[in-house]
Residue frames as a rotation matrix with the C-alpha (Angstrom) as fourth column:
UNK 1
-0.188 0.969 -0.159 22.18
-0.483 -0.232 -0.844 -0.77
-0.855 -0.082 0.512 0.99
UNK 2
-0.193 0.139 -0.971 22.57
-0.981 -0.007 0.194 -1.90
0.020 0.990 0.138 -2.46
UNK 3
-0.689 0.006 -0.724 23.52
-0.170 0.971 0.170 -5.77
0.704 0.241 -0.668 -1.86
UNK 4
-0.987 0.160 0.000 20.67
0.066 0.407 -0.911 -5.35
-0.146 -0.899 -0.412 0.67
UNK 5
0.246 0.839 -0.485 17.99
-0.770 -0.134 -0.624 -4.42
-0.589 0.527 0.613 -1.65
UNK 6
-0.461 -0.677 -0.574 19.94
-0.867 0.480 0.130 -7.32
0.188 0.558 -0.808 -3.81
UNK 7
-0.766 0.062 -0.640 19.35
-0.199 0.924 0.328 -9.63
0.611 0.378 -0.695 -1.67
UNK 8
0.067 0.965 -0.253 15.63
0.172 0.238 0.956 -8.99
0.983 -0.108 -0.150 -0.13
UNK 9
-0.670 -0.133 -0.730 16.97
0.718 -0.367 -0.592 -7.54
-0.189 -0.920 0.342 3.34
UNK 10
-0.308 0.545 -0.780 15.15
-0.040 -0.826 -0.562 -4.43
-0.951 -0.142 0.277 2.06
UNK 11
-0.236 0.606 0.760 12.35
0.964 0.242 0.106 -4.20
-0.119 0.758 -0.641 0.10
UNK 12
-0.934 -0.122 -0.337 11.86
-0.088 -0.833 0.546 -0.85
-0.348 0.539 0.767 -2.01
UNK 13
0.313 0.950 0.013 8.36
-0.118 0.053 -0.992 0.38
-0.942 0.309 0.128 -3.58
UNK 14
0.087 -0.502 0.861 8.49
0.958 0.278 0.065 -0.47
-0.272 0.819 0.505 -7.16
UNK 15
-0.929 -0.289 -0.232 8.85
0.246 -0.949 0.197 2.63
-0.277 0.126 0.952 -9.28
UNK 16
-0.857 0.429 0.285 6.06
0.075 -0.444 0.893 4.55
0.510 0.787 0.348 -9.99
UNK 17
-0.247 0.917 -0.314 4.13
0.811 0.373 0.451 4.54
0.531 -0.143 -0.835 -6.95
UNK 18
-0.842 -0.135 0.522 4.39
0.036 -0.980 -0.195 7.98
0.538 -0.145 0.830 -6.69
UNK 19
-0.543 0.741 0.395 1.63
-0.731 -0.648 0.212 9.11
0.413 -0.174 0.894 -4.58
UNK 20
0.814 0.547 -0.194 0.30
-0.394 0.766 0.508 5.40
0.427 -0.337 0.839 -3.18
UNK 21
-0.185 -0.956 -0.227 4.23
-0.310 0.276 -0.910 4.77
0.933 -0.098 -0.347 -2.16
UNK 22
-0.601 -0.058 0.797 3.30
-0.693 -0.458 -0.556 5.51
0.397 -0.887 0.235 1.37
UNK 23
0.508 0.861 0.016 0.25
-0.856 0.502 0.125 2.74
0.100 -0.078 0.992 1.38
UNK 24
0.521 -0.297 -0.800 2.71
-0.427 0.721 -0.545 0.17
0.739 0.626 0.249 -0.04
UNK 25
-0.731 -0.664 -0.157 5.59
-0.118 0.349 -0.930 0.47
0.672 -0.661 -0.333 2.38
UNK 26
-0.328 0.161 0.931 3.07
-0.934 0.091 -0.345 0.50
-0.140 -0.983 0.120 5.45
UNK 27
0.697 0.712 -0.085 1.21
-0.690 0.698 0.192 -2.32
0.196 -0.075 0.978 3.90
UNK 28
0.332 -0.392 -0.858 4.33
-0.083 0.894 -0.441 -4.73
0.940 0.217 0.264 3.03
UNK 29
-0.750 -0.519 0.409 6.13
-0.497 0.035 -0.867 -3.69
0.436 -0.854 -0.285 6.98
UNK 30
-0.206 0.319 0.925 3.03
-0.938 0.204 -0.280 -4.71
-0.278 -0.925 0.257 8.37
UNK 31
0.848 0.300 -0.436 2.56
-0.389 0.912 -0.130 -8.09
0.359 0.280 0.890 6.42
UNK 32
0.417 -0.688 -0.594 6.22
0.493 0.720 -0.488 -9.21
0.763 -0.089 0.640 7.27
UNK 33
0.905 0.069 -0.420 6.09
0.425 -0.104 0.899 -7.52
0.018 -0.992 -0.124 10.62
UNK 34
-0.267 -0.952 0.151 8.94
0.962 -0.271 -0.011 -4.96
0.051 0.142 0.989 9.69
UNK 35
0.009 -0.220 -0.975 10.36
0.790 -0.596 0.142 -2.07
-0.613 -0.772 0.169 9.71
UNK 36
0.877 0.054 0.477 10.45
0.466 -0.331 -0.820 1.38
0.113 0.942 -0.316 7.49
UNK 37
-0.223 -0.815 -0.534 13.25
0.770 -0.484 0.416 3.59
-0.598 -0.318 0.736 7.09
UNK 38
-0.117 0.181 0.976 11.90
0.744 -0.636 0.207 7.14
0.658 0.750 -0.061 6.48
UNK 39
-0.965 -0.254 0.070 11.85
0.183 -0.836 -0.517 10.78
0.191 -0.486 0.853 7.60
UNK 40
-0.477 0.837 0.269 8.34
-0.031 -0.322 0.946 10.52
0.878 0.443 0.180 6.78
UNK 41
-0.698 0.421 0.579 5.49
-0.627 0.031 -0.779 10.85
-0.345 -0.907 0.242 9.87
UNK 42
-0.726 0.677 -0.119 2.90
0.349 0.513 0.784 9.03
0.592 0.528 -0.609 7.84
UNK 43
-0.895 0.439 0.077 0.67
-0.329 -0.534 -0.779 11.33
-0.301 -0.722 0.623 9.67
UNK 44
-0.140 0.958 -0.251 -2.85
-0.981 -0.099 0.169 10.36
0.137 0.270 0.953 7.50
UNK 45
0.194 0.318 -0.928 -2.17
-0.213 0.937 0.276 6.45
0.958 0.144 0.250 8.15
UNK 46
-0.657 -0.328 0.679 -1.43
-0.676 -0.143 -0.723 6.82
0.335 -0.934 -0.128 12.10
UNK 47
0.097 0.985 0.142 -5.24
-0.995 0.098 0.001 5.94
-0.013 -0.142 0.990 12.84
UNK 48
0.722 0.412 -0.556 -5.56
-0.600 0.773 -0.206 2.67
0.345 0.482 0.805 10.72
UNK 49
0.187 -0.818 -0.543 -1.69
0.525 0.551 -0.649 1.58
0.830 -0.164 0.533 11.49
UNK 50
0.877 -0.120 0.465 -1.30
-0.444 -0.570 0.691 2.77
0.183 -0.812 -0.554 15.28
UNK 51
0.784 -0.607 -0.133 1.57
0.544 0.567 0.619 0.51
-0.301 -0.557 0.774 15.22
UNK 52
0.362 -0.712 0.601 3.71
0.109 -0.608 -0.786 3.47
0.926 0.350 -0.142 12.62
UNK 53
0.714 -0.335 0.615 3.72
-0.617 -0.716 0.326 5.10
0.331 -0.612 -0.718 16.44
UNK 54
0.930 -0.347 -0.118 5.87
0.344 0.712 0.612 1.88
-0.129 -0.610 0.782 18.25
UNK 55
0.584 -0.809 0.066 8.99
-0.709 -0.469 0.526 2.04
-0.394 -0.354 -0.848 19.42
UNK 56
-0.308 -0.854 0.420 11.56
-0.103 0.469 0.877 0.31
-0.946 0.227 -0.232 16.94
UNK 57
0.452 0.536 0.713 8.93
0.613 0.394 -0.685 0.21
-0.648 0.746 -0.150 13.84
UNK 58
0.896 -0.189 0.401 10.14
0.157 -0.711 -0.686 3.44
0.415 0.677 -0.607 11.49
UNK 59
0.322 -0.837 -0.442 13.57
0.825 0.019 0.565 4.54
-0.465 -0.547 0.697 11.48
UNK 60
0.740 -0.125 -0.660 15.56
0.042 -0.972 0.232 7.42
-0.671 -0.200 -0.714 10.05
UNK 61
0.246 -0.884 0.396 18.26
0.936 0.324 0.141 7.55
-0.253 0.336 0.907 7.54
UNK 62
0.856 -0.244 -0.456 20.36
-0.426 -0.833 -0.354 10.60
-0.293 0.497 -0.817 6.11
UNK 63
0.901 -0.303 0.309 23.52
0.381 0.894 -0.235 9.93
-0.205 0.330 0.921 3.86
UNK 64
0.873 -0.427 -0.237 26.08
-0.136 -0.679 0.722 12.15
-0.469 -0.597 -0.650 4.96
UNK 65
-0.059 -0.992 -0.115 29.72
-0.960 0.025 0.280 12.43
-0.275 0.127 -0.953 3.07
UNK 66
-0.178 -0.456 -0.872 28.56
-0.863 0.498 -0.084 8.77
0.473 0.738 -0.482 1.60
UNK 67
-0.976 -0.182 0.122 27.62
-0.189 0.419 -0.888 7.01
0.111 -0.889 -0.444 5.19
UNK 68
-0.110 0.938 -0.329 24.43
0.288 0.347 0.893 5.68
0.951 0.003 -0.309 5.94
UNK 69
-0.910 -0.413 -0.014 23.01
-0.075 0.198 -0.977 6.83
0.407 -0.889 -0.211 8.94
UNK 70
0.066 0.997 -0.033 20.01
0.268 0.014 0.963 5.05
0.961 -0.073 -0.267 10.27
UNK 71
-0.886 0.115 0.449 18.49
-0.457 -0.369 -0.809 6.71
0.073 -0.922 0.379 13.78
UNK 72
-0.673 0.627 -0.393 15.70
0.736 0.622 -0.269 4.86
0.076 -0.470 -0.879 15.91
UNK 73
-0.972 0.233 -0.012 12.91
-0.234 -0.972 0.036 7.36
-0.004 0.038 0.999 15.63
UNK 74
-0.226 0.938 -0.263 9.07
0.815 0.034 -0.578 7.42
-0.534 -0.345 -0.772 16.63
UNK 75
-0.704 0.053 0.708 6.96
0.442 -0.747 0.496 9.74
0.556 0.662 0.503 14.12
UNK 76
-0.855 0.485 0.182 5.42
-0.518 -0.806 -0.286 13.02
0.008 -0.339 0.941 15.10
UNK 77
-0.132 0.847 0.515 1.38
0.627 0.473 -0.618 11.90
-0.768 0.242 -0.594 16.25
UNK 78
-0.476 0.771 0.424 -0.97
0.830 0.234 0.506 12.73
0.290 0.593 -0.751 14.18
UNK 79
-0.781 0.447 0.436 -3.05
-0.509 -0.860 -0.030 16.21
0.362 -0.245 0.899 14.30
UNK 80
-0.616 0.761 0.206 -6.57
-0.023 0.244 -0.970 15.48
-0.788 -0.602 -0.133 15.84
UNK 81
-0.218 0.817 0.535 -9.62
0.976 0.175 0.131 14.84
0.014 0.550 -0.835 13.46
UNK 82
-0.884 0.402 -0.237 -11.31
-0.282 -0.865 -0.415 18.34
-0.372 -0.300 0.878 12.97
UNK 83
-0.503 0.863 0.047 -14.96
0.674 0.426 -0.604 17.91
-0.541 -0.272 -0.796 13.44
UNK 84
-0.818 0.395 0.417 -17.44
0.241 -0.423 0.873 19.53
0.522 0.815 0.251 10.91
């Protein structure tokens, strides 16, 4: 992972985008037509980015005993709108 953040295989949010992190990574995957690797559902940007839902876009990782492991994974939809 390191010499792949090194060398621009994977692109990281910078620090500090606590709390807009989530905007970033969807924006940059969808400008260069990539992928994420997170556990996350991005559940409030589903809507706008219907592509989060595609098969092969978001993956998984956990780092077990030192191992990467990435898993092909489709986030949870989205709840429905709730109507006022």
């Amino acid at each position: 992972m390191e010499k792949a953040i090194t060398d621009a295989t994977v692109v990281q949010p910078p620090a500090g985008t606590e709390g807009r992190g989530d905007a970033l990574v969807i924006s940059i995957a969808e400008e260069v037509r990539g992928g994420i690797v997170s556990n996350d559902n991005f559940a409030p940007f589903q809507r706008a980015n219907p592509w989060l839902r595609a098969s092969g876009r978001v993956m998984g990782a956990t780092h077990p005993q030192g191992v990467w492991v990435f898993n092909r994974r489709v986030p949870n939809p989205a709840p429905p709108a709730q109507r006022r």
